[in-house]
C-alpha positions as CSV (number, residue, x, y, z in Angstrom):
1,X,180.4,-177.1,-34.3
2,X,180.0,-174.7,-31.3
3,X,183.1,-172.8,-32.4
4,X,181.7,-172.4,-36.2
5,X,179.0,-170.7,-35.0
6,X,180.7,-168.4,-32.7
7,X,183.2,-167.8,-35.6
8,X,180.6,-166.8,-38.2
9,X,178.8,-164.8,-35.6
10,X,181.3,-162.8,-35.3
11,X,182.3,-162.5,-39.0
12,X,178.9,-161.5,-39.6
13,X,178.9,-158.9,-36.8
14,X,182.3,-157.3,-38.2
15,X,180.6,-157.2,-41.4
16,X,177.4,-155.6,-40.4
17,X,179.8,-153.2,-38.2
18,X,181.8,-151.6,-41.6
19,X,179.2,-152.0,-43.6
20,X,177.2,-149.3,-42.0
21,X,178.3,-145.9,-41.6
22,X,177.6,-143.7,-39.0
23,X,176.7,-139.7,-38.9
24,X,175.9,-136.8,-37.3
25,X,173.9,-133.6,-37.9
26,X,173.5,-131.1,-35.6
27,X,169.3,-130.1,-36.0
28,X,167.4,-127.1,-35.7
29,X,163.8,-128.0,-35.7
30,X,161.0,-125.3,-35.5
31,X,157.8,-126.5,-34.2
32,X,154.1,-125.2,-34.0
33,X,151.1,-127.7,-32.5
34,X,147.6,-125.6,-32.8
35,X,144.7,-127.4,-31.2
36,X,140.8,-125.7,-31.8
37,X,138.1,-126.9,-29.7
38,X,135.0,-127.0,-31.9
39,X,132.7,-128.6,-29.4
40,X,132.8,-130.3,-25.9
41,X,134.0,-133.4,-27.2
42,X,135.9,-132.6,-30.9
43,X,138.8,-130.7,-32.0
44,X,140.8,-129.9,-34.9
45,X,144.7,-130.2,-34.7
46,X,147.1,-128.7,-37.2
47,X,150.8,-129.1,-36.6
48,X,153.4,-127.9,-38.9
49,X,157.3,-128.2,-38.7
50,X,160.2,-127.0,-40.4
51,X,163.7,-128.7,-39.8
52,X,167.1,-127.7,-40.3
53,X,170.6,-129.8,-39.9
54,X,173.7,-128.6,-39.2
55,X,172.4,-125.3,-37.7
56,X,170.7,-123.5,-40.5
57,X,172.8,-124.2,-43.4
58,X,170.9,-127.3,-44.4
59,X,167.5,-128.1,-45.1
60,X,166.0,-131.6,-43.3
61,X,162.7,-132.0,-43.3
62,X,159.3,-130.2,-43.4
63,X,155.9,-131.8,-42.7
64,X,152.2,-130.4,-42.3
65,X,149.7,-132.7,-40.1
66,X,146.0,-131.8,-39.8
67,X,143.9,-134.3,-37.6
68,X,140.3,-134.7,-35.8
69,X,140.4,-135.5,-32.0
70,X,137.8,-136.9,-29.7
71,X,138.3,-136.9,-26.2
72,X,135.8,-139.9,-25.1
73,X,137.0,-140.1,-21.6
74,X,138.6,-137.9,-19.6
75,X,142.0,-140.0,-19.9
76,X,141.5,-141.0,-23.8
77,X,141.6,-138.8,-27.1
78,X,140.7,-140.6,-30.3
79,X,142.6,-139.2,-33.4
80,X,142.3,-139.4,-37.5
81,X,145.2,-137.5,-39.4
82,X,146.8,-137.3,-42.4
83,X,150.4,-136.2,-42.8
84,X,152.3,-134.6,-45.5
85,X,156.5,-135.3,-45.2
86,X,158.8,-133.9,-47.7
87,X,162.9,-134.9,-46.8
88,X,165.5,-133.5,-47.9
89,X,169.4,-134.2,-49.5
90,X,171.4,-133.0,-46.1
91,X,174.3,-134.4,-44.0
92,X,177.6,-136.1,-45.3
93,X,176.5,-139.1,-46.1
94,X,173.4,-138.4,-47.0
95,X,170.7,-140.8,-46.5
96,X,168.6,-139.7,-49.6
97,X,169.4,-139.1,-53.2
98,X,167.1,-136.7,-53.6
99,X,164.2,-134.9,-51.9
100,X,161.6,-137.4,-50.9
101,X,158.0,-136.6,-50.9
102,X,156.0,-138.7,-47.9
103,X,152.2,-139.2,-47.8
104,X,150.5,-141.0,-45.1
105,X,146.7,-141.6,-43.2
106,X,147.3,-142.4,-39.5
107,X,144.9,-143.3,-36.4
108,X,146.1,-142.4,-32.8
109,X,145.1,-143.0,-29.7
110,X,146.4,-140.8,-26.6
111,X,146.1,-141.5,-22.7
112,X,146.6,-139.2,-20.4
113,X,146.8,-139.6,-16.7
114,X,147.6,-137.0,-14.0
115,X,149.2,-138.4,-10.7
116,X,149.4,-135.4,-8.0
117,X,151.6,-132.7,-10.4
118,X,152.8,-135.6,-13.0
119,X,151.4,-135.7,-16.0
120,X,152.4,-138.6,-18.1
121,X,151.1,-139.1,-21.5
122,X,150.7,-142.7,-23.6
123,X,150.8,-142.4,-27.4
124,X,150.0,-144.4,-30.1
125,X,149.7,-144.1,-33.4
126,X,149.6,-145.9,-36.7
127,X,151.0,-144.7,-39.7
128,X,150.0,-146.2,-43.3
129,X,153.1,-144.4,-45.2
130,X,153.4,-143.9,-49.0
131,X,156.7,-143.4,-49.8
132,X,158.0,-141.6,-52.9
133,X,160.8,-144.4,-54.5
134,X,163.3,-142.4,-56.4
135,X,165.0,-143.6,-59.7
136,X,168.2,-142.5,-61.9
137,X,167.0,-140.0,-65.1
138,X,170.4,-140.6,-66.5
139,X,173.0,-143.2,-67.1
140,X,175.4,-142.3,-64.4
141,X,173.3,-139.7,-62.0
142,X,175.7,-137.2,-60.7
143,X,173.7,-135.3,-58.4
144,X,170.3,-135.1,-57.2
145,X,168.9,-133.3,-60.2
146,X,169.6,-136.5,-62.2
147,X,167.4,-138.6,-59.8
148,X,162.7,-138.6,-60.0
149,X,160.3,-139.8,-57.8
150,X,159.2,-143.0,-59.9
151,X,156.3,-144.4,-58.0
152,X,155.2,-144.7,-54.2
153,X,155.8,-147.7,-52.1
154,X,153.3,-148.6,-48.5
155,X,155.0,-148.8,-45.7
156,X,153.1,-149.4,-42.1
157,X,154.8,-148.1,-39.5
158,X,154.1,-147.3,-35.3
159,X,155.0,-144.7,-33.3
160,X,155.0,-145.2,-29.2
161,X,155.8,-142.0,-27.3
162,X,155.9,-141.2,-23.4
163,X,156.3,-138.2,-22.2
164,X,156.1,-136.9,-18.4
165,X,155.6,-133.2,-17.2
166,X,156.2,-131.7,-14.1
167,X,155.2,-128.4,-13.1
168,X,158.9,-126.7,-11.7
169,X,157.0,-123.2,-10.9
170,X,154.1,-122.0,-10.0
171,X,152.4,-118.9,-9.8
172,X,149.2,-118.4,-7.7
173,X,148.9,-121.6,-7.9
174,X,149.2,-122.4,-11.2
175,X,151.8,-124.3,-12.9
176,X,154.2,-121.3,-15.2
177,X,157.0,-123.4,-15.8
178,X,157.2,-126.8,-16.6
179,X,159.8,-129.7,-16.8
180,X,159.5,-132.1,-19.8
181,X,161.1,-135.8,-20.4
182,X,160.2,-138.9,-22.6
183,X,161.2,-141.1,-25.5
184,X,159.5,-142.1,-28.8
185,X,160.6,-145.1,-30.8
186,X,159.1,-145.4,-34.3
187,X,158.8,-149.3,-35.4
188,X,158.8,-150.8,-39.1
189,X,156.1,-153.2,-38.8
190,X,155.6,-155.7,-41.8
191,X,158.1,-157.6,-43.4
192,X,161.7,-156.6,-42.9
193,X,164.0,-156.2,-46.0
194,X,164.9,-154.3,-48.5
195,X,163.5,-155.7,-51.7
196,X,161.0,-152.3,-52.8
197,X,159.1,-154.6,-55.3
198,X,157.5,-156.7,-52.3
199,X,156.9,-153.7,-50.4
200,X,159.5,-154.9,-47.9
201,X,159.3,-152.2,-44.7
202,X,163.4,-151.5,-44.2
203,X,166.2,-153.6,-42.4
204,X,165.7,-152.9,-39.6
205,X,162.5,-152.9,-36.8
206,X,163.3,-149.7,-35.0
207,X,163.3,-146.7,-37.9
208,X,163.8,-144.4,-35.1
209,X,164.2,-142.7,-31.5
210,X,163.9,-139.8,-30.4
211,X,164.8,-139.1,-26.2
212,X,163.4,-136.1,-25.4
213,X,164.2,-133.5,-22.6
214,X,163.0,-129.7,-22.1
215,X,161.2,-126.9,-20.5
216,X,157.5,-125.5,-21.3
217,X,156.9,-122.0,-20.5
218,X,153.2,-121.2,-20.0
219,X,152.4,-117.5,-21.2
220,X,148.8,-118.5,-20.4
221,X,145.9,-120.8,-20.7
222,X,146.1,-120.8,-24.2
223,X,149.8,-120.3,-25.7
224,X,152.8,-122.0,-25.0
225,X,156.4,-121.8,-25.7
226,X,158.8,-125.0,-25.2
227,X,162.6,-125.2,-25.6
228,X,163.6,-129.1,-25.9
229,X,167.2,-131.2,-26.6
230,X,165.9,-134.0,-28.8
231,X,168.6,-137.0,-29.1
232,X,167.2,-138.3,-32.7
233,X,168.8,-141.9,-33.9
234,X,167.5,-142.6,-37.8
235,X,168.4,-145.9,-39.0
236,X,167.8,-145.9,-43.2
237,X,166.1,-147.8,-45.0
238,X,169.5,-150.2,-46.1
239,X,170.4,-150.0,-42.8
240,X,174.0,-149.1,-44.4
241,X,173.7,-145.6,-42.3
242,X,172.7,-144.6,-38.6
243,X,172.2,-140.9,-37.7
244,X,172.9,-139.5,-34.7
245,X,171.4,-136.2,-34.0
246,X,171.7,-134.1,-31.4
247,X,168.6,-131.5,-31.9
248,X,167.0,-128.4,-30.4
249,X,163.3,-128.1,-31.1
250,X,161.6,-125.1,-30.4
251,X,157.8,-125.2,-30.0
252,X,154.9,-122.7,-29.8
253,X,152.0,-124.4,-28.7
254,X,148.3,-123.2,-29.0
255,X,144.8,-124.5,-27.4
256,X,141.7,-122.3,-28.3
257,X,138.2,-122.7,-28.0
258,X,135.3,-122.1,-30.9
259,X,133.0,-124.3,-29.3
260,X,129.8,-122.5,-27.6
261,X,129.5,-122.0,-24.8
């Protein structure tokens, strides 16, 4: 009986193994995060992104993200967001048969704790996704013009990132260059599968991960500039294909004030 098991095991473990098919895309992604104090306590955030694969021949990905912050303790900022996603045909195979538009209402909550130069930060955040479900326009689709967003499917989803920075130089003083490292893993959380019509969240529990690693360069208080390798692993939705994706992000980072003073 013991041998049946370990028999089908591995059956089913060679079977999982060609069935999905692995890739790689070689990102570009260009990154801007803009926080605006409007009082002591509240801020507006708007970040924007626009990605590339395979260097700039390809287009990825773009998303816009507006949110509200409150910063209740000097450790813990509250935040209510809404992000817009729109993912594109790219790579060889490609994940998507068309471009696919991405709504989704999030809460976050952020910790921050400073130990001597270390700064690590705890993230959060829970998105309520509405994803557009794409459907064939013709008999036998032959390319991504044949395909139509047909309706828009929940899926709930959590993000956890940690990130730790390290101020490499200083000048007078103050921290001018900094070193950057951390991970983020996305999570599908609901009820794994991939029948659409009972809202079924993906094969798989881990969507993706992203290992970050990088440099900030502080111009001053209120801009910065970071250069950062991004290891990004996407499992799809059929868990029939698993990027790999080596990526450099490129971030220009602003914090300005409006609040009086």
């Amino acid at each position: 009986m013991k041998k049946n098991i370990l028999v089908a095991i591995f059956f089913c473990s060679v079977g999982n193994l060609f069935a999905q098919t692995k890739s790689q895309n070689n990102d570009i992604w260009l990154h801007h995060v803009g926080k605006n104090m409007l009082t002591k306590k509240i801020s507006f955030t708007l970040e924007a992104t626009m990605r590339f694969a395979n260097g700039f021949s390809e287009k990825q990905q773009y998303f816009i993200r507006p949110s509200f912050d409150y910063q209740f303790t000097k450790y813990f900022i509250a935040s209510v967001g809404f992000s817009h996603y729109n993912t594109y045909v790219y790579g060889s195979p490609a994940i998507n048969k068309r471009p696919i538009p991405e709504n989704h209402p999030w809460i976050q909550g952020t910790f921050n704790h400073q130990l001597g130069d270390l700064k690590l930060t705890n993230r959060l955040r829970n998105e309520f996704r509405f994803v557009g479900i794409a459907g064939s326009t013709v008999a036998m689709p032959a390319n991504q013009n044949d395909y139509a967003i047909k309706d828009y499917k929940f899926r709930d989803r959590f993000r956890y990132m940690v990130l730790a920075t390290y101020p490499l130089v200083k000048v007078d003083k103050k921290p001018k260059l900094l070193g950057i490292i951390g991970d983020e893993a996305f999570m599908n959380i609901g009820s794994l599968g991939t029948d659409v019509s009972k809202n079924n969240v993906g094969k798989t529990f881990i969507n993706q991960n992203r290992i970050i690693a990088g440099l900030g360069y502080i111009i001053n208080p209120h801009h910065q500039i970071q250069l950062c390798y991004i290891h990004q692993n996407i499992w799809n939705f059929s868990d029939t294909i698993e990027e790999s994706n080596p990526t450099v992000r490129v971030s220009y980072l602003t914090n300005l004030s409006f609040a009086k003073k």
